[in-house]
N, C-alpha and C positions, 0 to 999 in steps of 0.2 A: 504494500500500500504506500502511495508515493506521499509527501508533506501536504500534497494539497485533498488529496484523497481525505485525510485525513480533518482536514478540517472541515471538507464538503459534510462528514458522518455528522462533523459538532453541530454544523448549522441545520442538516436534517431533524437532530434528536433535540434540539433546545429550539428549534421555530424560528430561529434568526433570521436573517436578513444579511447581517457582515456581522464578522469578528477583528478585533485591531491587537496588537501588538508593540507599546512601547519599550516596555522592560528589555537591558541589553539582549540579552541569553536568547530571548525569543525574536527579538529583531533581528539576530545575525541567524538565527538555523531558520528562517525564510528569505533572508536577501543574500544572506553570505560578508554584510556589511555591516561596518560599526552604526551606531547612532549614539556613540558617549564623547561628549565634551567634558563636563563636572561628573568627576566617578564618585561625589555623595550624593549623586540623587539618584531616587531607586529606578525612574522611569529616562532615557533619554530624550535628545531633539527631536524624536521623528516618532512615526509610529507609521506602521505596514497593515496594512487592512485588506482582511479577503470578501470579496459580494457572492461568491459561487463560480464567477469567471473568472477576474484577473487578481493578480496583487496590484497593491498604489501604496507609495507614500505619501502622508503628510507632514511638514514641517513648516518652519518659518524661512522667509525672505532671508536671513541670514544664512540656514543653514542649506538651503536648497539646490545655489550651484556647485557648491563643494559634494553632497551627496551624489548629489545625478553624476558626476563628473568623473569623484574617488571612490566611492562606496557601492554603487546599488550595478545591477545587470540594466544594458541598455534596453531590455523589453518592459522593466518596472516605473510607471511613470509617475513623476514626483507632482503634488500640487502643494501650491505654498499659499499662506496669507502673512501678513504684512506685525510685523515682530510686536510692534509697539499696538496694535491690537486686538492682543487677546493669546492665550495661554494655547498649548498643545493641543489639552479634552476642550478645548471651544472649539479648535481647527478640525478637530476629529468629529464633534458632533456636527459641524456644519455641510458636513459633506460626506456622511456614511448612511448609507441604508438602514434602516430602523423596521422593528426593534434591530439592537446590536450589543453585543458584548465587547469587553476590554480588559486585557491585564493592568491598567493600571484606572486610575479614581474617572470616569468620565460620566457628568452628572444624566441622569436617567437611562445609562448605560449597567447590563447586569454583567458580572464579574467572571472570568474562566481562570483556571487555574492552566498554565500551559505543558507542568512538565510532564503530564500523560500524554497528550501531545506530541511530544521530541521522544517518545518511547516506543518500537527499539528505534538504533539506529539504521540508517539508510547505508547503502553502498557509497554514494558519494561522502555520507557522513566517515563514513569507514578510512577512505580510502585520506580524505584531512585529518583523518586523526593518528595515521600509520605516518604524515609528515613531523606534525604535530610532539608525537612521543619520542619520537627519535630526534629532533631536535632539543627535544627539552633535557632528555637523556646524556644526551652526547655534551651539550653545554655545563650542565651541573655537574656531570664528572670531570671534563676538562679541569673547575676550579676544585675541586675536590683531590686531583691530583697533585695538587700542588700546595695542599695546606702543611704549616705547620704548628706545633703546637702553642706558637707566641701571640699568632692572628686570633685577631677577639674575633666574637661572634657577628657584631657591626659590618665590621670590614667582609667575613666571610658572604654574609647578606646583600651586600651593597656589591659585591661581583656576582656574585649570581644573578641578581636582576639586568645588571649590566650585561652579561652575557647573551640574556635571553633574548632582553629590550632590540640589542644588535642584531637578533635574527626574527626582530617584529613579535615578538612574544609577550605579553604583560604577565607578571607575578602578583597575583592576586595572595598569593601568601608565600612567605619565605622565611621560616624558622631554622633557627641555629642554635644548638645547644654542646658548649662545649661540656665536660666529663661533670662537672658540679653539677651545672642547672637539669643538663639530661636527666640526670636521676631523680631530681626533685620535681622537675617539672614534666607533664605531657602535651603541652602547650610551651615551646621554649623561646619565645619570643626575645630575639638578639637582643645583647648589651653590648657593653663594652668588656665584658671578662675576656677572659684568653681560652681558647679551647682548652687547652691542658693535655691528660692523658690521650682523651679520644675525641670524637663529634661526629653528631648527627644533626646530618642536612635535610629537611623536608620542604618539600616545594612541589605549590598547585600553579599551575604555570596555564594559561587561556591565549588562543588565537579563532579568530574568529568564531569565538563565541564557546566553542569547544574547549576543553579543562583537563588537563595531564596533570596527574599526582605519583610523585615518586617519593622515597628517601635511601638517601646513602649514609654508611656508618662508615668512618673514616679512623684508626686509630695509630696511636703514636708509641704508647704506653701501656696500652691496657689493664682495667683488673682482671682480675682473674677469672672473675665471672662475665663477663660480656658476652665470649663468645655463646656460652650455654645457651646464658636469657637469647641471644640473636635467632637464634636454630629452634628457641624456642614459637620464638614470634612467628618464624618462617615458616612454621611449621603450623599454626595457628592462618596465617594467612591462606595456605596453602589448601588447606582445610577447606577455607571460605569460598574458595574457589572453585572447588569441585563439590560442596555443597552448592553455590550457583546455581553452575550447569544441570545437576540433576533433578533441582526443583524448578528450575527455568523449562526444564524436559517435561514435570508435570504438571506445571500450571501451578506451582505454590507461590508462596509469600515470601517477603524478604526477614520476616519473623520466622519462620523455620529455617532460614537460613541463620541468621541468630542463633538458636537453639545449637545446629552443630557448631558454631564458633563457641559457644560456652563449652561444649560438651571438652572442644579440643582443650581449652585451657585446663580442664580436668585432668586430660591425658598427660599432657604435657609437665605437668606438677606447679600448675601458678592455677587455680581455681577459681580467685578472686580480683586476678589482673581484667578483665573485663568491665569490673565496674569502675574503674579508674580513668577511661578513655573511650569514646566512641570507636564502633568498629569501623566505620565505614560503609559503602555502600554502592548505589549505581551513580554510577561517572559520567558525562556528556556535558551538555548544553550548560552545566552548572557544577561547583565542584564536584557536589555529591545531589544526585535529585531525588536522591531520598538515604536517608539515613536507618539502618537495620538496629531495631532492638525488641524485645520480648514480643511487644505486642505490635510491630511493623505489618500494617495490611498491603501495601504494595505490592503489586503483583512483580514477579522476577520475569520480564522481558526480553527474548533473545532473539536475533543477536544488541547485545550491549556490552560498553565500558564496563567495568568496573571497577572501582581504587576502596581495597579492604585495607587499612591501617593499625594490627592487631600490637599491642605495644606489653612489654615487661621492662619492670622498670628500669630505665639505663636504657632499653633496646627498642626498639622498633622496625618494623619490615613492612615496607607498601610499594605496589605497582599498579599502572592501569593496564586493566588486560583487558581484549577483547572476546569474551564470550558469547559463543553460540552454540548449538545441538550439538554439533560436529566436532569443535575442536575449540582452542582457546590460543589467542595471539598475544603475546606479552609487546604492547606497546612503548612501553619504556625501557626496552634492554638494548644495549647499544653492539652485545656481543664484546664488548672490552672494557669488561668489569669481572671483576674476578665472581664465580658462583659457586650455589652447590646445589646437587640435586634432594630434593625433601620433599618426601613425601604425604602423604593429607592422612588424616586420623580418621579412620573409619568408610573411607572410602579407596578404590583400589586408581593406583598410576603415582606421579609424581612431576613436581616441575623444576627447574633451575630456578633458584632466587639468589636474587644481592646478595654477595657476602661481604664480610668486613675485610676493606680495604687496608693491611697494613701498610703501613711506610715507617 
């Protein structure tokens, strides 16, 4: 079912007329194009709107030849009104078929939620995000190669964005935790410390609209335990992965999928590392568009990303992989990082995951 298929179902079952789309995430997996100028506001410049025939944008007079120009396919036709009269949802109600809905506030407009929507992925979705992971992959370990244990965690952060930025990539998050904060924190939001012994780099990295999560564990020193809790996580991860697939196979939830990532942390001998950290979940159009825990009703859609985050303290293991029926495509391995093969608790195979980088 194509993107637009897709939205023909929403307007059939909710009686619409058109649906619009300002919010980033949803604006780029229908044009392929940014609409963000100020990244704190939740909605951008433009909004994309379907009647049952075509797409159209609306924006303002300011934003509208830079759009048509840099951002949109030349078949999407832009209509503008004039900046200093009137807001976005005016521009959008003055020119969309009614009734209509909107992902963002547009008055006598009813509300959609879009990321059932962007689920699963497309081919074309696929095949941008096989660019995507492998870029973001190969950047992040480039600076990872080359840390030592003096670089604070600032500095390590502020080349990682840098690197990405360089290949048009934005860093929507970039954590650095060197050997202290890792352990105490699972959120390690860079300072100025020094990594120390070891470090762990995690970064959600977005182009066009699409979101690659990885993390690399880099060490210098190690305790003694690192490697364990890693194999641990990886092994937790790995789990969650081919739980995926086999409930993606029958039509479950991303709460049963939960259940075996708890079960692994059991196996694994951390039982209670679970509630200290989200697991993660399905990947695309957003970092995570839906988050797995106990009572997650999401349905597990394939094919799709997914970036599982399974964390013991000190360690962590995440990748985006792509899942479907058949098989499962590790989007973020660059092939020159060092791995190991590990295998999932309670279900039969196994995959190569990150290993800890010595230097």
């Amino acid at each position: 079912m194509t993107k637009l298929d897709r939205l023909d179902a929403l307007l059939d079952a909710r009686d619409l007329q058109s649906v619009w789309f300002a919010r980033p995430n949803s604006f780029a997996w229908l044009t392929g194009g940014s609409n963000v100028v100020d990244r704190e506001g939740d909605a951008g410049v433009a909004a994309v709107g379907y009647d049952g025939d075509v797409l159209r944008v609306v924006t303002d007079s300011i934003e509208a030849p830079r759009l048509h120009d840099e951002e949109l396919p030349d078949d999407i036709t832009v209509a503008e009104y004039e900046w200093y009269e009137g807001s976005l949802a005016e521009g959008v109600a003055a020119r969309a078929a009614t009734p209509a809905a909107a992902d963002f506030d547009v008055p006598d407009f009813e509300s959609v939620d879009a990321s059932p929507l962007r689920q699963p992925l497309t081919e074309d979705d696929a095949a941008a995000y096989r660019k995507l992971g492998d870029e973001t992959a190969a950047a992040v370990e480039a600076i990872c190669r080359e840390l030592t244990p003096d670089d604070t965690e600032r500095e390590v952060a502020s080349a990682v964005r840098g690197a990405l930025d360089s290949r048009g990539i934005e860093t929507p998050v970039a954590l650095v935790g060197g050997c202290d904060r890792a352990q105490r924190y699972r959120h390690y939001t860079p300072t100025d410390a020094e990594l120390g012994d070891y470090a762990l780099v995690s970064v959600t990295a977005e182009r066009a609209g699409l979101h690659a999560s990885l993390t690399r564990t880099v060490a210098f020193d190690p305790p003694e335990w690192l490697e364990a809790r890693h194999r641990a996580a990886a092994r937790v991860e790995t789990t969650a992965l081919a739980a995926t697939q086999q409930v993606g196979i029958d039509g479950g939830t991303g709460g049963e999928v939960f259940g075996e990532i708890r079960s692994a942390y059991e196996q694994v001998g951390h039982p209670d590392e679970w509630e200290r950290h989200h697991q993660g979940g399905a990947a695309g159009y957003a970092g995570r568009e839906w988050i797995a825990t106990p009572t997650t009703d999401d349905e597990v859609r394939l094919p799709m990303a997914f970036a599982w985050n399974p964390t013991v303290q000190g360690a962590k293991s995440e990748g985006t992989v792509l899942v479907s029926a058949d098989g499962m495509e590790l989007l973020t391995e660059t092939g020159r990082w060092p791995t190991d093969v590990v295998s999932a608790v309670g279900f039969d195979g196994s995959l190569p995951r990150p290993s800890i980088l010595e230097r």
